[in-house]
N, C-alpha and C positions, 0 to 999 in steps of 0.2 A: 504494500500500500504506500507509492509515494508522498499521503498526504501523512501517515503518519511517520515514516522516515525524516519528512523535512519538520517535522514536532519536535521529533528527536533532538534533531540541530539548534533548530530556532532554541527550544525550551535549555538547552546545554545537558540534557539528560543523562549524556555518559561522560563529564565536567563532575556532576553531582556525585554520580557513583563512585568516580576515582579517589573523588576528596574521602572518602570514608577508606579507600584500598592507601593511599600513601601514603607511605612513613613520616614522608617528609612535612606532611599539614601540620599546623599550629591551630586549624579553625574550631573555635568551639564547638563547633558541630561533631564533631569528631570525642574531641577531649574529654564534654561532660559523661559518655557514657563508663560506666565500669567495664573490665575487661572482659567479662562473660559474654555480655549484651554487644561491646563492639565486634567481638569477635562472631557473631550469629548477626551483625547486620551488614559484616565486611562478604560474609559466608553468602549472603543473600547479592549483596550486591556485585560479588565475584559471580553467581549464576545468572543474574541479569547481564552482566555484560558478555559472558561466553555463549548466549542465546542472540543481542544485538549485533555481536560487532559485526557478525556479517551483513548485516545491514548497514553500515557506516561507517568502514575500516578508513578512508580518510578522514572522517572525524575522530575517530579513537585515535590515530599518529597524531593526530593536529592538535590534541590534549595532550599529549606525550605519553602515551598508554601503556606503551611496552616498555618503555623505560621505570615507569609505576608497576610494572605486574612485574617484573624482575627486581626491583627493589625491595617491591613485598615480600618476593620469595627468599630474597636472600637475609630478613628481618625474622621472620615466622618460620617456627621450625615444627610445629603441631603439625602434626597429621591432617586434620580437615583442612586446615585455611593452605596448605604446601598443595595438599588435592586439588582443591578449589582454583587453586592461583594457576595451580598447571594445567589444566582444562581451559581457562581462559588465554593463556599463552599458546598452547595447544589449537585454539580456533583461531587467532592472529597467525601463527605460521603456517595458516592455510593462504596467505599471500608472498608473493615473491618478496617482494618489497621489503616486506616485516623479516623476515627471514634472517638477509643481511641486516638489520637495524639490532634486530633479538644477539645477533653470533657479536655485534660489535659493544653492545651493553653488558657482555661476557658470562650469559647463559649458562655458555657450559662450564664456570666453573661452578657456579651456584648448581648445575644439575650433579657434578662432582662429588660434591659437599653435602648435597640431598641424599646420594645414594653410598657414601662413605657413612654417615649417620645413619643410614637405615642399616647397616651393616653390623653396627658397633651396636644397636637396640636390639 
């Protein structure tokens, strides 16, 4: 549906979801919640955006998305949100483009470090 694709944009829909995935926010939107509750709305908003972004993968790069969902994953080391994050990266390197952007934001070491800790657990 075009018209709700350009909703998406206009409205900054996947801008919103990020600020809850990245590490890097200071925004109170973010902050107020305790860690159980961010962690179950980062989980939620990590499955909205691996259902969207192929609807609007130049607007997830033009937010800087995969540099966010690799930074998450190299922040989080739980099992759900590492799941979560990878499935969303996981539909991103369904483009060429992202691909190279993902190998240069240095993925594979953080998937290294994923699978050396899943090792050692």
């Amino acid at each position: 549906d075009p018209e709700g694709i350009e909703l998406i944009i206009q409205c900054q829909f996947m801008a919103a979801l990020l600020i809850y995935v990245d590490p890097a926010q200071s925004n109170l939107a973010v902050h107020r919640w305790q860690q159980p509750q961010l962690k179950e709305i980062q989980l939620h908003a990590l499955s909205v955006i691996t259902n969207i972004l192929s609807l609007v993968p130049e607007h997830f790069q033009a937010q800087n998305g995969n540099n966010i969902l690799i930074e998450f994953l190299s922040i989080y080391s739980d099992y759900d949100r590492r799941k979560s994050g990878l499935a969303a990266l996981e539909s991103a390197s369904a483009y060429a483009s992202f691909k190279v952007e993902i190998a240069e934001y240095g993925i594979f070491d953080i998937l290294f470090d994923i699978i050396q800790n899943d090792k050692e657990n």
